[in-house]
MINUPA-724605 format. One record per residue (C-alpha): residue number from 1; residue in one letter; y, x, z. Coordinates in Angstrom, 3 decimals. Layout:
% MINUPA-724605
REC  resi  resn         v         u         w
REC   NUM     a         Y         X         Z
...
END
This chain:
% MINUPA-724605
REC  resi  resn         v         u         w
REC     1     x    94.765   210.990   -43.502
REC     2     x    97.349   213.844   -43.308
REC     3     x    95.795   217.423   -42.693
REC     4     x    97.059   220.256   -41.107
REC     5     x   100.422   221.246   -43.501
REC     6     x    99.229   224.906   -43.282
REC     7     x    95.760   224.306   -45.537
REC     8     x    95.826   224.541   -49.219
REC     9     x    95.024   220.677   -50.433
REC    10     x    92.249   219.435   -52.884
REC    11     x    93.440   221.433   -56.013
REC    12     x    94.192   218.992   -58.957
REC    13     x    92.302   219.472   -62.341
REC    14     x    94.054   222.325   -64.288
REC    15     x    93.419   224.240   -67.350
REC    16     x    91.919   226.966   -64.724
REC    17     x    88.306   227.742   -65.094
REC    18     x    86.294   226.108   -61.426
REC    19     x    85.268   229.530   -61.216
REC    20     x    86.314   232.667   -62.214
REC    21     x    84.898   236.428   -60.714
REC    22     x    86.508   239.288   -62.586
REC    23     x    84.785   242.672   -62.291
REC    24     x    83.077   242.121   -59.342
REC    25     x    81.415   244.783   -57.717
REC    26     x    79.229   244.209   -54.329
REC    27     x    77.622   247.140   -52.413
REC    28     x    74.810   245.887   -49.320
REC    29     x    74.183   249.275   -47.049
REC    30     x    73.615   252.094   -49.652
REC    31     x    72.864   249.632   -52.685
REC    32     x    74.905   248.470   -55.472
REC    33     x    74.069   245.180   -55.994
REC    34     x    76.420   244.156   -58.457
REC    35     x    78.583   246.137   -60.136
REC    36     x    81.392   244.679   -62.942
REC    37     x    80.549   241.581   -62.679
REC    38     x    82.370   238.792   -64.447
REC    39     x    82.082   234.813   -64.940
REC    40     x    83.938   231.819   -65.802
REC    41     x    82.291   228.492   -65.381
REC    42     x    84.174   225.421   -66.183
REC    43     x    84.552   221.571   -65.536
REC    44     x    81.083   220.197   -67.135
REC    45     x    79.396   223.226   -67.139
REC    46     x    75.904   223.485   -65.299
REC    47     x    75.438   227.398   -65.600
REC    48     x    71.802   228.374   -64.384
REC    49     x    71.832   231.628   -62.947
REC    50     x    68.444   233.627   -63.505
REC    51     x    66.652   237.208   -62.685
REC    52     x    64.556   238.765   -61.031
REC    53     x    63.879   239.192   -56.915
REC    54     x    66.929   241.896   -56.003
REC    55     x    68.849   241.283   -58.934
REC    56     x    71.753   239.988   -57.198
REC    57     x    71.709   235.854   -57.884
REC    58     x    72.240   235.132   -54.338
REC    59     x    74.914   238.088   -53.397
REC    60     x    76.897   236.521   -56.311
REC    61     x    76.896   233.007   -54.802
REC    62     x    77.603   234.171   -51.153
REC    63     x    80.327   235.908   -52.644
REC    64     x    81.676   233.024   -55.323
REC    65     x    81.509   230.890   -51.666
REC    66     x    83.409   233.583   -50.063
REC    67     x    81.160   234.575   -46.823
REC    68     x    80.694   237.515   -48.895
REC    69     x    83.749   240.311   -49.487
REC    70     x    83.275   242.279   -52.642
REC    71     x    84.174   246.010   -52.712
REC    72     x    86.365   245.555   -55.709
REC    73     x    86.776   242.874   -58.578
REC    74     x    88.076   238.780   -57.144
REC    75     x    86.817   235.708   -57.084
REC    76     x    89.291   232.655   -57.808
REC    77     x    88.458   228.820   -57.483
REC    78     x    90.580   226.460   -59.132
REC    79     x    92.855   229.131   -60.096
REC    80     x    93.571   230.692   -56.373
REC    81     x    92.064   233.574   -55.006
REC    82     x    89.054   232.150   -52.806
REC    83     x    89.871   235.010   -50.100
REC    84     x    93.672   233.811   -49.520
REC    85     x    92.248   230.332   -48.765
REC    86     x    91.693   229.159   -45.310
REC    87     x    88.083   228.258   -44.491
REC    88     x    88.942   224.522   -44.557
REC    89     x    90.552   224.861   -47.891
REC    90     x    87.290   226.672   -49.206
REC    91     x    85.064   223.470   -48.305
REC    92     x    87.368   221.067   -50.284
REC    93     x    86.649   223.426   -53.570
REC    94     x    83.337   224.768   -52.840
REC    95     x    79.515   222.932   -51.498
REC    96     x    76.460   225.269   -51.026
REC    97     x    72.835   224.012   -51.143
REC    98     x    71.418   227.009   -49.400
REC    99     x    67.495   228.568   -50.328
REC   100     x    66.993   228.862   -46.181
REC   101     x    66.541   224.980   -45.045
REC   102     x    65.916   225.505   -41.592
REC   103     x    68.248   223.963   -39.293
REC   104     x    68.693   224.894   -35.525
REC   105     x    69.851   221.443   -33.890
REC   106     x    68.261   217.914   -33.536
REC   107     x    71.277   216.024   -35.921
REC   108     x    69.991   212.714   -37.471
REC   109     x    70.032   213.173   -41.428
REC   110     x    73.034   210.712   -41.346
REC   111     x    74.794   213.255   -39.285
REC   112     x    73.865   216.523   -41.212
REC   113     x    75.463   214.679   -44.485
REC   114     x    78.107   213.447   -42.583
REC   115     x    79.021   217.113   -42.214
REC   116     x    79.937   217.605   -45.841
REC   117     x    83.026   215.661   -44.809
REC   118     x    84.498   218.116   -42.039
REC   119     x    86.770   219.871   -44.303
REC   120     x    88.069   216.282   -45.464
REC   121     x    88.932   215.136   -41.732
REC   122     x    92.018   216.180   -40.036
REC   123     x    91.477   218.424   -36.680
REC   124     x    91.006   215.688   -34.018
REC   125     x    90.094   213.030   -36.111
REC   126     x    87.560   210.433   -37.107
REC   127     x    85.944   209.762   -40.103
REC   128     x    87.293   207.167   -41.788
REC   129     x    86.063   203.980   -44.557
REC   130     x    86.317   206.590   -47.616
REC   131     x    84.504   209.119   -45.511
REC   132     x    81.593   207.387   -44.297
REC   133     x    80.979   205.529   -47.939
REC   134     x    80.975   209.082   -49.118
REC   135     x    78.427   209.813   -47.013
REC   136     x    75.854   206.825   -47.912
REC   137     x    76.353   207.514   -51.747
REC   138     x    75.306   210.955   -51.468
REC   139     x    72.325   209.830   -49.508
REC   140     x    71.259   207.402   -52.066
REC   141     x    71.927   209.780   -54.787
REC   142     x    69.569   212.226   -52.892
REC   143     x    67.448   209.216   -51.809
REC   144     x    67.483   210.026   -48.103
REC   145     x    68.685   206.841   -46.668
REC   146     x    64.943   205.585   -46.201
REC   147     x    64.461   208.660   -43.355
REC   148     x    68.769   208.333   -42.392
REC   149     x    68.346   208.071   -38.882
REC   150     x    65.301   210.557   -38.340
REC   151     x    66.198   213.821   -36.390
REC   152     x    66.077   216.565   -39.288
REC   153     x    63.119   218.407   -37.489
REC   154     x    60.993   216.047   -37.932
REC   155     x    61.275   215.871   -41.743
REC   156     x    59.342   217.777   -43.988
REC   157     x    60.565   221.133   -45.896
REC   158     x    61.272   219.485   -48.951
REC   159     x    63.313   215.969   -47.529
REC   160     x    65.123   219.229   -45.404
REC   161     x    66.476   219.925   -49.410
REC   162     x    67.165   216.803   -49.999
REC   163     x    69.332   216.612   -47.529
REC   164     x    71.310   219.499   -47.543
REC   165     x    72.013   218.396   -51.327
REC   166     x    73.282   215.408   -50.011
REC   167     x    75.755   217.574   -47.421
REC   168     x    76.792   219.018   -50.300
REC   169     x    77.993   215.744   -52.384
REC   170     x    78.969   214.089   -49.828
REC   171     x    81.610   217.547   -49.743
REC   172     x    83.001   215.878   -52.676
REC   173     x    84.450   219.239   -54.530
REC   174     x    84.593   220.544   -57.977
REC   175     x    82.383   223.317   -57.699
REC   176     x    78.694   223.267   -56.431
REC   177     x    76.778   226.354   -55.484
REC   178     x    72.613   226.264   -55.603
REC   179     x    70.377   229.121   -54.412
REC   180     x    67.050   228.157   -55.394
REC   181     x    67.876   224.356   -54.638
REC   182     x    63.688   223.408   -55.481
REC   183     x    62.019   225.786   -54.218
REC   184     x    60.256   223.208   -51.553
REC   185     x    60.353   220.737   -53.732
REC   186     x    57.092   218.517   -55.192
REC   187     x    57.149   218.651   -59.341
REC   188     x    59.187   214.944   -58.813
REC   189     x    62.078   215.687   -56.786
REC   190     x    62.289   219.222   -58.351
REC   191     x    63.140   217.353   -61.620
REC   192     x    65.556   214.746   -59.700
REC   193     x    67.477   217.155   -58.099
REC   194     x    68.079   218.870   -61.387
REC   195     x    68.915   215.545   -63.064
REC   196     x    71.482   214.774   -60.273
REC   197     x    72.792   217.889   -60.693
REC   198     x    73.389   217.441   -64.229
REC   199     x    74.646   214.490   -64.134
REC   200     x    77.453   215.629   -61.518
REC   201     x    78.020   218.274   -64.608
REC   202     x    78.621   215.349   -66.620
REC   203     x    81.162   213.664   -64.558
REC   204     x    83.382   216.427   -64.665
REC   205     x    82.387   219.197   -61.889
REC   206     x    80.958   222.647   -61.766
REC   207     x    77.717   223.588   -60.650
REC   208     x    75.732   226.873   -60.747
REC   209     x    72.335   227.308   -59.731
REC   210     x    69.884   230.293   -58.598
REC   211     x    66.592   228.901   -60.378
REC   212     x    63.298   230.639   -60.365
REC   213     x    61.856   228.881   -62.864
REC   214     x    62.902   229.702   -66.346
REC   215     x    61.337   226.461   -67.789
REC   216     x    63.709   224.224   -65.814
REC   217     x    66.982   225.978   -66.081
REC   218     x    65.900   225.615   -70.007
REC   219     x    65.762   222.114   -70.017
REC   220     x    68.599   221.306   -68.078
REC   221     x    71.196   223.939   -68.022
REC   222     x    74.012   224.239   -70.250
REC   223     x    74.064   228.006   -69.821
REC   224     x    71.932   230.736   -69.339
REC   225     x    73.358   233.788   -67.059
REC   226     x    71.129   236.589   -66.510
REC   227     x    71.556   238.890   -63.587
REC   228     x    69.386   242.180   -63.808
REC   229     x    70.121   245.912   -63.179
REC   230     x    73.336   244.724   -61.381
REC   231     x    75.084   243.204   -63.905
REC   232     x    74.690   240.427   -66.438
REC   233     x    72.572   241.137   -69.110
REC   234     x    73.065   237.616   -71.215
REC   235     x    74.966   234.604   -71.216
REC   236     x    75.053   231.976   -73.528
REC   237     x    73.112   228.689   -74.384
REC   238     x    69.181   228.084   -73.710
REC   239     x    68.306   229.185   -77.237
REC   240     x    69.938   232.334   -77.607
REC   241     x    69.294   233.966   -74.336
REC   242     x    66.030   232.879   -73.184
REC   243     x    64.375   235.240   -75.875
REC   244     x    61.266   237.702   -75.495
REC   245     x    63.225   240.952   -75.782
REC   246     x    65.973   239.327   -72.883
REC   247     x    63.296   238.248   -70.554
REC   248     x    61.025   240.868   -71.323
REC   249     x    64.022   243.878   -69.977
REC   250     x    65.237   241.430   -67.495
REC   251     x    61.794   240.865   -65.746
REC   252     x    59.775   243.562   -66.817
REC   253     x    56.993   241.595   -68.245
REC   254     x    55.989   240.579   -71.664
REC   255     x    56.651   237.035   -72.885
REC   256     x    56.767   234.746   -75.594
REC   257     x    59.212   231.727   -75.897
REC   258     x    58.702   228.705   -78.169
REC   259     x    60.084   225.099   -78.080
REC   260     x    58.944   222.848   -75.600
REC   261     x    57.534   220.449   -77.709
REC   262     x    58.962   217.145   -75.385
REC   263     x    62.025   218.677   -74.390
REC   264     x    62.533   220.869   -77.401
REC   265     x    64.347   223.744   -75.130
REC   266     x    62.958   227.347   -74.836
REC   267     x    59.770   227.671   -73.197
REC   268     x    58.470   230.587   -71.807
REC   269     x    55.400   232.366   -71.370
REC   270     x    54.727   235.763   -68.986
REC   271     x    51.931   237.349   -70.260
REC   272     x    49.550   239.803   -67.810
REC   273     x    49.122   243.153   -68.482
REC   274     x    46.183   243.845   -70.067
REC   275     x    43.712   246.554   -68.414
REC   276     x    41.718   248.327   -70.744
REC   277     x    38.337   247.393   -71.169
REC   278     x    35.218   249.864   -69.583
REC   279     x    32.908   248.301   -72.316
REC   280     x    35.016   247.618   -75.398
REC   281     x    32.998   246.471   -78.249
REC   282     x    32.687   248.788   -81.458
REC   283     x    35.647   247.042   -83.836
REC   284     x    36.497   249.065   -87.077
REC   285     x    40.580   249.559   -87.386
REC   286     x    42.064   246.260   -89.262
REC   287     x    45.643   245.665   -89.638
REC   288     x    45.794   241.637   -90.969
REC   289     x    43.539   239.272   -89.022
REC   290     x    43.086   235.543   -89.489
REC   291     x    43.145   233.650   -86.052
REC   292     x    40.833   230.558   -86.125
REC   293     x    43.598   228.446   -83.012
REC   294     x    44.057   225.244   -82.067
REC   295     x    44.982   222.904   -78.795
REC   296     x    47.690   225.365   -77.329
REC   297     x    44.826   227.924   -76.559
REC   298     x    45.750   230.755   -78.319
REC   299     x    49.311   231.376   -77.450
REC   300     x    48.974   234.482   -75.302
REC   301     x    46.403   235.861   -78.101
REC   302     x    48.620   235.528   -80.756
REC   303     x    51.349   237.451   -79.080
REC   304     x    49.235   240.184   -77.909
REC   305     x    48.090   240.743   -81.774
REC   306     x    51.568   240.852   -82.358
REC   307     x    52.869   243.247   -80.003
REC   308     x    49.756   245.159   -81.107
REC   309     x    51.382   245.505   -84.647
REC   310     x    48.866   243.575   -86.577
REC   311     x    49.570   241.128   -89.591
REC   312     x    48.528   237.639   -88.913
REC   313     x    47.685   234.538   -90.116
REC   314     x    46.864   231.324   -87.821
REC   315     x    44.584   228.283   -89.126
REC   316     x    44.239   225.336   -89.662
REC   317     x    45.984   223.537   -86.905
REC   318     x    47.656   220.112   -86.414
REC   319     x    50.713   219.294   -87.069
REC   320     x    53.023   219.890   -83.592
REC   321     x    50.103   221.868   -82.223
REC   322     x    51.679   224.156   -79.844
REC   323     x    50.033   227.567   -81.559
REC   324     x    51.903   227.018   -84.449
REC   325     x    54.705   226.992   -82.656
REC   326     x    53.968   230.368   -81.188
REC   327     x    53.132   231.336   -84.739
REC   328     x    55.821   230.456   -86.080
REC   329     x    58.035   232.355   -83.573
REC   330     x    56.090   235.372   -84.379
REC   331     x    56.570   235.211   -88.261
REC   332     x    52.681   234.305   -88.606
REC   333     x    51.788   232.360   -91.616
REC   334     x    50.043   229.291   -90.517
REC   335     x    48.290   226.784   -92.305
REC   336     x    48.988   223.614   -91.261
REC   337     x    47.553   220.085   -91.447
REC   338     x    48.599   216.715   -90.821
REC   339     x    48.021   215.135   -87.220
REC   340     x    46.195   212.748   -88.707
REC   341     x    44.363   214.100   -91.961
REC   342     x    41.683   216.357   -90.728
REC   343     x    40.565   219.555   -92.848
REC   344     x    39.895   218.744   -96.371
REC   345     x    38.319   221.120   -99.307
REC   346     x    41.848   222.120  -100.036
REC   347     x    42.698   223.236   -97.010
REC   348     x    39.466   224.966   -96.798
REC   349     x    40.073   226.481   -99.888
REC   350     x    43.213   227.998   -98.768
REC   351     x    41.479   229.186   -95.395
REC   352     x    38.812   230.896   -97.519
REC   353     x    41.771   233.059   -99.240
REC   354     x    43.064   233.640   -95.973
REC   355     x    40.286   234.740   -94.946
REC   356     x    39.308   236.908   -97.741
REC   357     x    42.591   238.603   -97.519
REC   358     x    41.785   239.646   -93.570
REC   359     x    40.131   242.528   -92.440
REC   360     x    38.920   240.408   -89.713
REC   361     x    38.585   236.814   -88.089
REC   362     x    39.849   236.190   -84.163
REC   363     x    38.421   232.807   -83.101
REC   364     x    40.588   231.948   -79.935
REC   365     x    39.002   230.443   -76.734
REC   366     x    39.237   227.036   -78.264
REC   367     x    37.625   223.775   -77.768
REC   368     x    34.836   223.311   -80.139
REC   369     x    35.738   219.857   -81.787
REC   370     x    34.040   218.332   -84.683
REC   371     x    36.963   218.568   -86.837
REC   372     x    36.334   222.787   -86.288
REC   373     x    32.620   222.493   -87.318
REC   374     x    33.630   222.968   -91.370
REC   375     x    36.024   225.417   -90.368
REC   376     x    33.546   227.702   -88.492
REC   377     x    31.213   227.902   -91.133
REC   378     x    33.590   228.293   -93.964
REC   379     x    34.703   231.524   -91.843
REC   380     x    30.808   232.533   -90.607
REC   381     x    29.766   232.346   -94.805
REC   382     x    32.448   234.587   -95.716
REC   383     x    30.870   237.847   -94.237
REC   384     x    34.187   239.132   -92.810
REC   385     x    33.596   239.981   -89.350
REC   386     x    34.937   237.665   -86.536
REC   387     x    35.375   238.013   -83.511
REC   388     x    34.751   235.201   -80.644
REC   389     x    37.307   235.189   -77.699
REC   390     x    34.685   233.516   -74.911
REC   391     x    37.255   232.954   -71.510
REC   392     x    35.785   230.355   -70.292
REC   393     x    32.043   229.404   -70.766
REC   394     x    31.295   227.228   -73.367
REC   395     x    30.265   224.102   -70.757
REC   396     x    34.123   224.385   -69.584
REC   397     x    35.187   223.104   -73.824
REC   398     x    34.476   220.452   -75.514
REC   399     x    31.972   220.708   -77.182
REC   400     x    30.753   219.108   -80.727
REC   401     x    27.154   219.569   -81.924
REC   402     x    28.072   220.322   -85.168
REC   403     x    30.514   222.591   -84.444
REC   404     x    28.513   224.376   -81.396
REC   405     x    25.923   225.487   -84.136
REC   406     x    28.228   226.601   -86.451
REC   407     x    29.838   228.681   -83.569
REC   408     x    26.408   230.094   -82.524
REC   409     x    26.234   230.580   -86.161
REC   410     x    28.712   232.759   -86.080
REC   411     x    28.428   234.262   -82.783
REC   412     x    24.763   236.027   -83.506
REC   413     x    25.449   237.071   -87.129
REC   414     x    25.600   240.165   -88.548
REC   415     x    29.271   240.220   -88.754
REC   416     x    29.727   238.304   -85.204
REC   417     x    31.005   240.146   -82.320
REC   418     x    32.014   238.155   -78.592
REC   419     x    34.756   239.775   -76.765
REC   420     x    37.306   238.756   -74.556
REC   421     x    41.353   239.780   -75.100
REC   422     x    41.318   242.473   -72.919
REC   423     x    38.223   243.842   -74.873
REC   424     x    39.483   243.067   -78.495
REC   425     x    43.215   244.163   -77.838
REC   426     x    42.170   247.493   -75.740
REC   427     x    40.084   248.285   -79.361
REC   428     x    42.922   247.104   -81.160
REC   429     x    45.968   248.928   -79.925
END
């Protein structure tokens, strides 16, 4: 196929980053959006793009597309200035999975991915062999070929995404643009999208993605932009942006991140605020408290003590429990056991010293197993005062009989106190 001499062709791999925006500065009515902006993402390189509502994700894609003029700064794509190119040129360097999948028109699916190939085609042409085997791989990449030949209204929201990622590959260019590419997605296809994605990283192009969901640009992103304030406040791998302090002044909300045990990526954790409590419960000042945790429950309690300023220590739990993984991004002290071995007397010796050493015992909302029976009493004979977190009732746990009476134990004595976070961390603070 020969195409019209005047177009820029399908730029050749070069030592040019995909994409490049130098000091980019966008300004919507009487709003700076961005201002300063800059980004290189290169061949390989899924770059997840993250912040809050406002911050600017999507303004920076429109303009990285170039339906979008900035005020000052440029955007190139494969080393050219994406505003000298003609629109035709554009489409053979740059495919856009839009957040908005409503379409106007009755098109078949077949024919809305056959439209990825327009900027391919010459001007009063057909598709040809190459363009119409483009078209079915990026439909069973997507897996839309089962619904090919439906009109697009009549599929749901989510298939609707599907599709217009399978526009996009069948576009066939080195850089891919994603605004929120999932967001009508079921937990399944969100994750296959994201694979595909990734795996189109892998074969040599350039994708960035708007993503909500800090979780899953964690586990499959090889970098981590955020946009906040109108510029970018981080960028760098998983691990060393998606931190409390980054999220916490990017989103305005306090958070904890530990590995994802399965994935072992960042995981992170909003907490709410915490109102204070009408009807706190009379709790002398401590400053080191032992936290009786266990089966993930306690992660939001922990970090509260923290940001509270207390001392800490966590214990016993299991070996990969998720608490001490929490703990152990906090700098708690945790006393851990084996998966498999159960609390013995020594580890109940070294709880009593932790205990000992506290001014007080938090037991977290946790299930009330018969492996936490000896652990419950060695803290209720100890006389330092505990306090019972009690979120849910106690017929929502599960619940061992030898380790619901040394609960109650604990609950009713002298030096037992229920309370819920908001309560203890309102008396606290």
């Amino acid at each position: 196929m020969t195409g019209d001499p005047t177009e820029t062709a399908v730029p050749t791999p070069t030592d040019d980053p995909v994409l490049s925006i130098d000091d980019l500065s966008v300004t919507l009515g009487e709003t700076d959006v961005l201002d300063g902006v800059s980004l290189e993402v290169e061949r390989g390189e899924l770059v997840g793009l993250v912040g809050p509502n406002g911050a600017g994700k999507t303004t920076l894609l429109r303009t990285a597309r170039g339906t979008l003029s900035p005020d000052s700064g440029q955007v190139r794509v494969a080393g050219d200035p994406v505003a000298d190119l003609p629109a035709r040129a554009v489409g053979r360097r740059v495919a856009t999975v839009p957040q908005d999948t409503s379409l106007s028109f009755a098109f078949s699916v077949r024919e809305i991915v056959a439209m990825g190939r327009t900027p391919h085609v010459p001007r009063f042409s057909a598709m040809d062999e190459a363009d119409h085997a483009a078209v079915e791989r990026a439909m069973e990449r997507t897996e839309v070929t089962e619904f090919a030949e439906r009109p697009v209204p009549a599929v749901s929201g989510g298939e609707r995404s599907r599709v217009l990622l399978a526009r996009a590959l069948a576009q066939d260019t080195p850089l891919l643009l994603l605004d929120e590419p999932t967001a009508s997605l079921d937990p399944n296809h969100r994750l296959r999208t994201f694979e595909t994605v990734a795996e189109l990283a892998g074969e040599g192009r350039a994708a960035i993605a708007a993503i909500h969901d800090l979780d899953t640009a964690a586990r499959y992103c090889d970098r981590i932009v955020v946009v906040a304030d109108g510029g970018i406040v981080a960028d760098g791998p998983p691990e060393s942006v998606l931190t409390g302090s980054t999220v916490g002044h990017a989103f305005d909300v306090d958070a904890v991140v530990t590995p994802d045990p399965v994935t072992e990526r960042p995981r992170v954790t909003a907490l709410p605020d915490v109102e204070p409590a009408d009807d706190a419960p009379e709790i002398p000042p401590v400053d080191r408290v032992h936290v009786v945790a266990g089966g993930g429950r306690a992660g939001p309690l922990l970090t509260r003590l923290d940001r509270a300023g207390l001392e800490a220590t966590v214990g016993p739990l299991s070996a990969g429990d998720s608490d001490a993984a929490v703990a152990d991004a906090l700098g708690m002290s945790t006393l851990e056991v084996g998966a498999l071995d159960g609390v013995d007397d020594a580890t109940l010796d070294r709880l009593r010293t932790l205990v000992e050493r506290a001014d007080a015992v938090v037991v977290a909302d946790v299930d009330l197993t018969a492996g936490l029976a000896p652990v419950l009493s060695a803290v209720a004979d100890s006389g330092t005062p505990a306090y019972c977190i009690e979120e849910r009732p106690t017929n929502e746990r599960t619940v061992a009989e030898a380790a619901a009476a040394a609960y109650r134990r604990l609950r009713v004595g002298e030096a037992g106190v229920a309370a819920s976070t908001p309560e203890l961390l309102d008396v606290l603070a």
